[in-house]
Structure formats: C-alpha cells, structure tokens
N, C-alpha and C positions, 0 to 999 in steps of 0.2 A: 708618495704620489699626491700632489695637491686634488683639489678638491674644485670642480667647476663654478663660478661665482652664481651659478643656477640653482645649484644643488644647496649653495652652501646659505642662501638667501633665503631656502626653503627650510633649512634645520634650525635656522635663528629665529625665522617664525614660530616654527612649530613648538620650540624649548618656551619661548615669551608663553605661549597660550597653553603651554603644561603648567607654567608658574599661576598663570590669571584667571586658567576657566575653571570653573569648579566642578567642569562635569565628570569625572571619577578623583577626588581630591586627596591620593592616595601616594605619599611621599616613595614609594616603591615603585609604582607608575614613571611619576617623575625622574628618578634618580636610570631606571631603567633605559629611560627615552633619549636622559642624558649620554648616558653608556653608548646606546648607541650613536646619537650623535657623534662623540670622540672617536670611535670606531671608522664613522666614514671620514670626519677630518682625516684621520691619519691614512687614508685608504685600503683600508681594513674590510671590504665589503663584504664579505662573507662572513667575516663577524657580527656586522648591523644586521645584516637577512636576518643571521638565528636568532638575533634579540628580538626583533621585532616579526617575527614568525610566532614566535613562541608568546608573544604580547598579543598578537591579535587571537590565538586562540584563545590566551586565557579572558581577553578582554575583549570580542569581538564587534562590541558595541561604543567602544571608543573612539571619537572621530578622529582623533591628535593620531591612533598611533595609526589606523588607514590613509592619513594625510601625508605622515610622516613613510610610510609604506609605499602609499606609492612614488613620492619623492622616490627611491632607491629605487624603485624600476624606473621609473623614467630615466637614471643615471643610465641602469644597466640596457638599456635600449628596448625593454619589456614594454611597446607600448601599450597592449591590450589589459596586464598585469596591472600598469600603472593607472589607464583610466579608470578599470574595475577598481580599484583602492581608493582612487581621489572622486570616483559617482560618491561610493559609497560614504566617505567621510560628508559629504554635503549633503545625502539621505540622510543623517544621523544625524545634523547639524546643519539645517537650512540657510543659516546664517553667517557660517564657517566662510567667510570671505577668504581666507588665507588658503586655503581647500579648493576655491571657486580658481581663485588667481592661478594656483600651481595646474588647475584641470585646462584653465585655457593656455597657461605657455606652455603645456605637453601639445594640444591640439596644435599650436603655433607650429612647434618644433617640429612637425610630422604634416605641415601642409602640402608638401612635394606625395606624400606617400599616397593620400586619399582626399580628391577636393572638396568632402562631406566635412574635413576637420575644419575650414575654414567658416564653414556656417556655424557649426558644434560650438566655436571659439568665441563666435561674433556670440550667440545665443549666451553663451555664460557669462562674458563681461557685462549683456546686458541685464544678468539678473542681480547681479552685484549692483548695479545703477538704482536697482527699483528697490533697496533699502538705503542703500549708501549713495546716494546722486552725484557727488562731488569726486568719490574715487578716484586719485589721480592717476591712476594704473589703468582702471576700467578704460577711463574716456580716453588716456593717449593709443592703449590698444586698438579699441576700436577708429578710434582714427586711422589710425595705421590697416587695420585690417579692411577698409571700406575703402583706403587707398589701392591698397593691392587690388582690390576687385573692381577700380576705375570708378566707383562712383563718389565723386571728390563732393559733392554739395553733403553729403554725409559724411562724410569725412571732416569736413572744412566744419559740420554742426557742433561733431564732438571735441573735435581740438579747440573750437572757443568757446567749451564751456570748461575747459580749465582755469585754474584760479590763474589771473598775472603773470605770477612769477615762474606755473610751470611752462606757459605758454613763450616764454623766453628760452626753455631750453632748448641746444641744439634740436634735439631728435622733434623736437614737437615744430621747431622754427622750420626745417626742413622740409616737414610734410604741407604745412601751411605753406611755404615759395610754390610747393609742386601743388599743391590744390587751385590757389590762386591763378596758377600760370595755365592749369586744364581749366580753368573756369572763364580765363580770356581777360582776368585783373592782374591788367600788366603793370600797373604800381605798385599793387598790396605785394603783386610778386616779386616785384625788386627791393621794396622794403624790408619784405620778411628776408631775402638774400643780403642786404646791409649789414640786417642783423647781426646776421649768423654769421657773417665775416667777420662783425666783432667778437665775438664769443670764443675765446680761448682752446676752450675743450671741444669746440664741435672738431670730428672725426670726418675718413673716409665713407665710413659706413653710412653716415648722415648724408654724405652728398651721393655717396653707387645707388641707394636705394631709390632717389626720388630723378633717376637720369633717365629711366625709360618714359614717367611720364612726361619730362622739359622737354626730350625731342617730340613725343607725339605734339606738343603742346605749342613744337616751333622754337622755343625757349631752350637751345643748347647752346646760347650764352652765358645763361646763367648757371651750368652746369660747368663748363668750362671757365667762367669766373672765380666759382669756388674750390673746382679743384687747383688753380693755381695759386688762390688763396693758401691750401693746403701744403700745397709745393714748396710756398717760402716760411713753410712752420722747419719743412725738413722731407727729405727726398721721398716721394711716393713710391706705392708699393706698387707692384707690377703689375698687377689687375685696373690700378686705378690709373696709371701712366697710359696702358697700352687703351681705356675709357677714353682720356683725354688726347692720345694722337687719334684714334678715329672720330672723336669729335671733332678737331679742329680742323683733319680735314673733308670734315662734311659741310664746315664752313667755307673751303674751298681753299686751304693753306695743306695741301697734300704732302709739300716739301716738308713743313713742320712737322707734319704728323711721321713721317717716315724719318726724319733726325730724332724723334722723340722714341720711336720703337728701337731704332738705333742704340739710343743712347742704354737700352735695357740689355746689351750685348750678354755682358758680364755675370746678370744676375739671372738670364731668365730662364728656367727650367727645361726649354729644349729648343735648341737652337734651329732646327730645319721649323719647329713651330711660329717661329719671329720672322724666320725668313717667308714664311707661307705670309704671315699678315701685313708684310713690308710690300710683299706683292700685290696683295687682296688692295691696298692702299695705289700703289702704282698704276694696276691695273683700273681701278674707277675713276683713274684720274686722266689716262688714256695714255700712259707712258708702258706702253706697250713693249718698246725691247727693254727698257729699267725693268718693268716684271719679268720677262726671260733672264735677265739676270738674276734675280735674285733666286728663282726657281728654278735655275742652273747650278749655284753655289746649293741650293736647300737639297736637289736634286744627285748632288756627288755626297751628301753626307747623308740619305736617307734613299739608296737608289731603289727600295722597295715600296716604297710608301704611293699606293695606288692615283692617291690626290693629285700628287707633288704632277703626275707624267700628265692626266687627267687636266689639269691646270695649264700646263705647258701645252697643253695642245690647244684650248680654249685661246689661248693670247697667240699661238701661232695662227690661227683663221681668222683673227683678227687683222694679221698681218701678210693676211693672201700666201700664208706659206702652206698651203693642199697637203704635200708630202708631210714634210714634218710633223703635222697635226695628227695626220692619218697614221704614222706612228708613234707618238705618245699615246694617242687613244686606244691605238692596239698593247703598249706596253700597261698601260693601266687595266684593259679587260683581262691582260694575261693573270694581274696578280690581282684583278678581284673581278673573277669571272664570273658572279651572280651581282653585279654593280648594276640597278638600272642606267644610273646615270654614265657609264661604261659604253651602255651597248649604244645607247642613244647620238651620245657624241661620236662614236664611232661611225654609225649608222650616217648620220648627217653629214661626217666628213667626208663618206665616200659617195654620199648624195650627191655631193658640191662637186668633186675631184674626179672620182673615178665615175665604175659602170654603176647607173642605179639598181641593178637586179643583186647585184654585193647589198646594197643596203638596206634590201629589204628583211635577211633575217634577222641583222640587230635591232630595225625597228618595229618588227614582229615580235622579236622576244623583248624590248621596251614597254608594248602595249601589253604584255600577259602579265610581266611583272607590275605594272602602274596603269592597270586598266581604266580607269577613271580621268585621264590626264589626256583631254582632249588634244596638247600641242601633240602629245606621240603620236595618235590618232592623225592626224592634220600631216606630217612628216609622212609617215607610212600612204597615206594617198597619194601626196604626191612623189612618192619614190614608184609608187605603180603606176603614176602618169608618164615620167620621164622611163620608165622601163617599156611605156608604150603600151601596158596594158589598162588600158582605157573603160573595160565594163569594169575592172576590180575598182578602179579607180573611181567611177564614176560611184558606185554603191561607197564607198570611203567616204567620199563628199556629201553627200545624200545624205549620210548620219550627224554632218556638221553644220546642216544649212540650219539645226536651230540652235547652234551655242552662237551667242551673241559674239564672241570673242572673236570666231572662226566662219560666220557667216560670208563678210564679202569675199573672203579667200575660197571657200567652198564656192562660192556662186561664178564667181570669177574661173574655176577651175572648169566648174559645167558648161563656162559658155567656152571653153575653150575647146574642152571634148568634142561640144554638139559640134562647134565652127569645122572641129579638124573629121566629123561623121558626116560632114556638109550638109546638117539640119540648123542653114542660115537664122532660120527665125526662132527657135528654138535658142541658137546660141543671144542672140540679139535679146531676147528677153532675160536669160540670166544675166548680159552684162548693163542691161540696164537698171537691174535689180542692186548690179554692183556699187554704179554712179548716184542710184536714189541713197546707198548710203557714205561712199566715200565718191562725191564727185569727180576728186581729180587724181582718181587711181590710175596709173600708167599704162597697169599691161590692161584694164578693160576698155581705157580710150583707143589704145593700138588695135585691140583684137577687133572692136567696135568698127573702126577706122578702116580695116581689112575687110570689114562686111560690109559696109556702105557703101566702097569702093569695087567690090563686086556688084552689088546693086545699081551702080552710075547715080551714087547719092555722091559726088564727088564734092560739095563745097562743105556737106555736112564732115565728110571724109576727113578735108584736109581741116577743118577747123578742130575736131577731135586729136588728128594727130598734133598735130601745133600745141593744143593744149598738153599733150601726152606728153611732149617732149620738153614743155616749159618745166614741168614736174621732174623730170629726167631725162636731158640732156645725152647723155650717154645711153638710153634704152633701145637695145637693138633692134625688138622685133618694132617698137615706134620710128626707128630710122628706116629700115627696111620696106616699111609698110608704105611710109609718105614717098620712097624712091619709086616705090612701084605706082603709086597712086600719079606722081607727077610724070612717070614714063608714059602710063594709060593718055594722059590726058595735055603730052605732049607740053608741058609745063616749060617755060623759061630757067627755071629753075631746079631744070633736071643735074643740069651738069654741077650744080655746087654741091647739090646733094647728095652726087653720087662721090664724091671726095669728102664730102662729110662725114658719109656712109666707111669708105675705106677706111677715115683716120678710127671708125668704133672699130672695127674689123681687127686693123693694129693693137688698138687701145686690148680689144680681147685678147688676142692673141699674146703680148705682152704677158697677160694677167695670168693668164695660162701658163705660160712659159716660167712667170716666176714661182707659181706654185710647188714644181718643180725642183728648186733651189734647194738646195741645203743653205745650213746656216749652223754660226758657232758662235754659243749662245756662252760670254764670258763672263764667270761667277763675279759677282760686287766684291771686290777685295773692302774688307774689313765692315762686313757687313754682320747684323748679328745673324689663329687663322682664318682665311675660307677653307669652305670643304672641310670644316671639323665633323660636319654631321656624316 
C-alpha cells in the first residue's frame, strides 16, 4: 500500500531530527523510530501504532516521537489524536518547526470540517515566522491561507516575501495572478499569468484553486488562458474541462462551452449529470428547447431523479407551455415530497395557469419550510389576491412593505386592493409610493390612470397611461384602462384603440391557448449540474 507523499514528507523529517537533535540521544530511540518508519512505508500501520505507542509511554517527553505520532493519526483520519500529539511535540520543543509545519497541514487538511482550523493554521505558521522569518513553507501557506479567506493584500505580503526563486514557482505564481487581479493590478496580473504559462510543471490544481477569485475579480480570462494552456500539455481532467466550458460560456461562447461538456461524453462519471450541465449552459443562454432537449435524453435515463422533471418544467414556463410545466412540477414533488423548492414551483405554476386557491397550499407549505425567504412570502400574497381574498392578502403585503427587495410590489398590491375596496385615495397614495420608487412601473401607471380617470383628472390620466404602455405595449389592464378613459372622454382615438385593445385580447388568448399544448421534447442524439444542491 504506498504511502501519501504527506505522510511520507513527514517520516523523512522526523528520521533527519532523530539523527541531529540530541534531545534523548539514544541509538534504541533511533533505530525504534526508524522501525517504525519502515513499517508505515510498507503500509504496515498497525505495526507503527505499537512501536510508537509503546515509545511514547516509555519516552513521553520526546518531542520526535509525539511528532512522529501524530503524523500516523493524521494518516489514519484521527484528527483530535493527531493535533493532541503534534500540540504536544511543540510544548516539549518550542522550536520544533517540523512539528509546527505538520500541526498546520493537519489544520489545512480538515478546513472543511471546523472554520476555527483555518485561523489555528494561520496562527501556527505565524509562529514558525517569528524564529524562522524566511520559512518558505510558512510564508507560501499563509499566502495561500489569507487567499482563501479573501483578504489578498495579506496575502500578496506573504508571497513577496519569499526568496526569488520561490516566488517563480507555480503554486506561489498562481496565487500572486489571483491577488493581483482581486487587488485591480491588471499587469502584475497578467505578468504573473505569462509566467506561469511558461513554467513547465505548473498543474490543474494551480489554476481550480485561484478561479473563484479571477471571476469575482472579472478576470476569467485569465483562468481560461491557463487552463488552455494546460489543455495543450495534454487532455484535462473532467472537473477542470467542465471549469473551463462554464467559463467560456460566461464569456458568452455558450456553443463552446456545451461541445466542450460534450466532448466529456465518454469519460464522465454520470451521464444524466453532463446532460443536467449541458442544459444548465443552454438554459442561461436562452436556448430554451436545446435545454428541453437535453433534459429529455437526461430525463429517459434517470426518470426518477427529482431535479431532472423540476428542471424541465423551469424551461417549459419559460416557454408559455402552463400544462407541461404544471406537470413536471407535480412529477418532481411526487418523488421529493419534502422539496421546498418542489412545492414553490409548483405553487407558482398553478399561480400563472390554473385556479390560484390550488396554489396556495404549496406556497403555504414553501413559506413553513423556508420561512425566512421573503419571495415565498411575496408569491403566497399574491395567490390570495388572485384567489380574491383580499384582507389575507392585504396583511401578506403589510409584512413586505419593509423588505427593500419587495417593497414597490407590496405597495403596488395595496393600491390595488384599496382601488378594488374603492378607498380611491388610499389606493392613490400607495401607488404613488410605488412611482417615488420605480417611476415607470406599468401596472401602478395603469391602476393610477384608472383613478384619475374616475376622478375627471383626465390629461393626468391619459399621460400616466401612455407612459404605462411605453413600458409595456402589450399590458392589458393599461390598454383597457386608456379605452375606457378615451370612451369617457369621447376621444378621436377611441376607435384605434379599441382594435388595439382586441389584437391584446387575441394576443391573450393565444397565450393561453398555447399553454395548453403538449409538446415532444426530442433527446440530443449523441449527446453526453444545476440543481446538484
């Protein structure tokens, strides 16, 4: 069983400072340590334990063989075992740098597990620094570790105070493109990215690590530079391919990106998974029945997979297909009946399509599941405005009018309640609350328009509607509103507008009509996610 280059980096230490420290200088010590050593090379580990079990009791004040102790838990995934071994080797030996190093790449190795290791980690390398300043271990870690946690001016500190020649290697050139390019030095960024395209041995791993902060940073040029750099070393691996087709088409080459998932037919671990991501790609691209495709082929070879139908119905209401939608959403709640996101889309399809008093218990049971998530909140109101229940409705709004997000839509909703309770000026003041913040919102020019117009504010009237209608063209109750305002007021321009009025009527009815529709959604022949979470 080989042996992890982790592990093994830590036993060739630990042997050098059996031979050179003199702190228990006892050729049986030694020869012991070495034992075990050979033991884990050969993957022997329950042989090392008892050598080195049986060493700390007798030698408990040994720092070599605590050091070397907990190297072997840290293999065996002991991490509590192992910190306790590598504290202690550096309590016994303040100065045990090799001790220090293996305490912070255990920390490292387990930063997913507890985000307290990531400071544990940074604190160790820095005590390593304040004997040893030049460390070139210390300072590339902490580079690296002040990158992960976004703060790049510390980061960018420690990386140039490596000596020259480490500051050329990949893994350090790397993190310097990505500090420089979150720091907005668009030179030093593309310098440091020349580099590294010279550099032989730089890897995948050198360019996955630093691609979250190039696109924060706008810079998913340079990420997509170097992995094609990498590309013509020799075919990428399928994490770093399927990197670089969503990069490329966030540059807006969607086509590329979706022949490039393609071209991972063959190798990639699960095939309805490439066809999910082929779509996730189509669909942001607004190739809308390409993603029914592909989520049709994903969707015959995974017909259980909650996402896949969930998905398929997200791109049909994109597609004005009502039915269809309203049945993949109901296929996805069947096989995951506690899905928020299940009930919601559901809820919403039948919002749009069907009766709204159907959509209020899935956006009932949305808001219990994800109470906090004001669009459910938002949804749920107005399913009990279109269901006509108007006090439920109006207290729904009332909780909204102070999320910034959802305010002009709540205020908009209450003038619409007051107008339809016919407390005119009540409505009037929420829709003017709506205009103070989105001026040329449609449905509160229309509603506005509808009140003025009862008023005999008729010039204010028609110039609201006119404005409503520049914004949307096709808004019925603003076509409506202005037919009836020009009927009142005996307008010249009654009669165009009432043929204006019939072709939205059409136009609706149409819209309706195709909702409707079936459709036959044909798999991508030879084709190979979203919604992974």
């Amino acid at each position: 069983m080989p042996v992890p280059t982790f592990v093994t980096r830590l036993f060739a230490v630990c042997l050098l400072n059996c031979v050179l420290t003199a702190q228990v200088p006892t050729d049986a010590i030694v020869q012991r340590l070495a034992h075990a050593h050979e033991q884990l090379i050969a993957g022997n580990l329950t042989q090392a334990q008892s050598i080195l079990t049986n060493l700390v009791r007798s030698h408990p004040k040994d720092a070599r063989v605590h050091n070397l102790l907990g190297a072997l838990k840290a293999q065996q995934g002991a991490f509590d075992l192992a910190e306790k071994h590598l504290t202690e080797a550096v309590r016994l030996t303040p100065r045990y740098t090799d001790a220090y190093l293996n305490l912070g790449r255990l920390y490292q190795e387990n930063l997913g597990k507890d985000p307290k290791n990531l400071e544990k980690a940074i604190e160790v390398y820095r005590r390593v620094l304040t004997y040893e300043p030049a460390r070139t271990e210390a300072l590339y870690q902490l580079g690296l570790l002040f990158h992960l946690k976004q703060e790049n001016r510390l980061s960018l500190k420690y990386l140039q105070e490596l000596a020259p020649g480490d500051r050329l290697r990949p893994q350090a050139l790397s993190l310097l493109c990505a500090d420089y390019a979150a720091l907005g030095n668009q030179q030093q960024a593309d310098d440091a990215a020349n580099t590294l395209v010279s550099r032989m041995e730089f890897t995948e791993e050198d360019v996955t690590v630093i691609i979250p902060t190039l696109r924060k940073a706008n810079r998913s040029d340079l990420a997509i530079r170097l992995l094609q750099a990498l590309s013509g070393k020799g075919p990428l691996s399928v994490k770093a391919t399927e990197s670089l087709a969503f990069l490329v088409a966030e540059q807006g080459d969607i086509k590329r990106g979706i022949a490039l998932l393609d071209s991972l037919a063959d190798r990639h671990s699960s095939l309805p998974g490439l066809l999910l991501q082929e779509a996730s790609l189509a669909y942001s691209g607004g190739l809308y029945e390409q993603t029914l495709g592909y989520l049709a082929h994903a969707r015959d070879l995974s017909p259980d997979d909650a996402r896949i139908h969930l998905f398929f119905g997200i791109t049909c209401m994109n597609l004005g297909l009502g039915m269809e939608a309203i049945q993949s959403f109901e296929k996805a709640l069947a096989l995951a009946p506690g899905n928020a996101y299940c009930h919601f889309a559901l809820g919403v399809g039948i919002l749009h399509w069907q009766e709204a008093s159907k959509a209020i218990p899935h956006l009932e049971k949305y808001c219990q599941i994800r109470p906090d998530d004001q669009t459910g909140k938002a949804a749920l109101a107005e399913a009990h405005f279109l269901d006509k229940d108007y006090e439920a409705a109006k207290q729904g709004f009332l909780k909204l009018v102070a999320e910034p997000d959802n305010k002009a839509t709540a205020l908009y909703y209450l003038g619409a309640i007051a107008r339809l309770e016919n407390s005119l000026e009540e409505a009037a003041g929420y829709l003017q609350q709506v205009l103070a913040i989105e001026p040329r919102h449609p449905g509160a020019l229309a509603e506005l328009g509808w009140i003025q117009t009862r008023k005999g504010q008729f010039q204010e009237a028609e110039a609201g509607l006119q404005k409503a209608l520049e914004a949307d063209p096709d808004l019925y109750q603003g076509n409506y509103n202005l037919l009836l305002l020009y009927a009142r007021t005996r307008n010249p321009r009654l009669e165009a507008q009432k043929a204006a009025f019939e072709k939205i009527k059409q136009k609706r009815w149409e819209t309706l009509t195709a909702a409707l529709r079936k459709i036959e959604a044909v798999p991508r022949a030879g084709s190979a996610g979203l919604l992974d979470k």
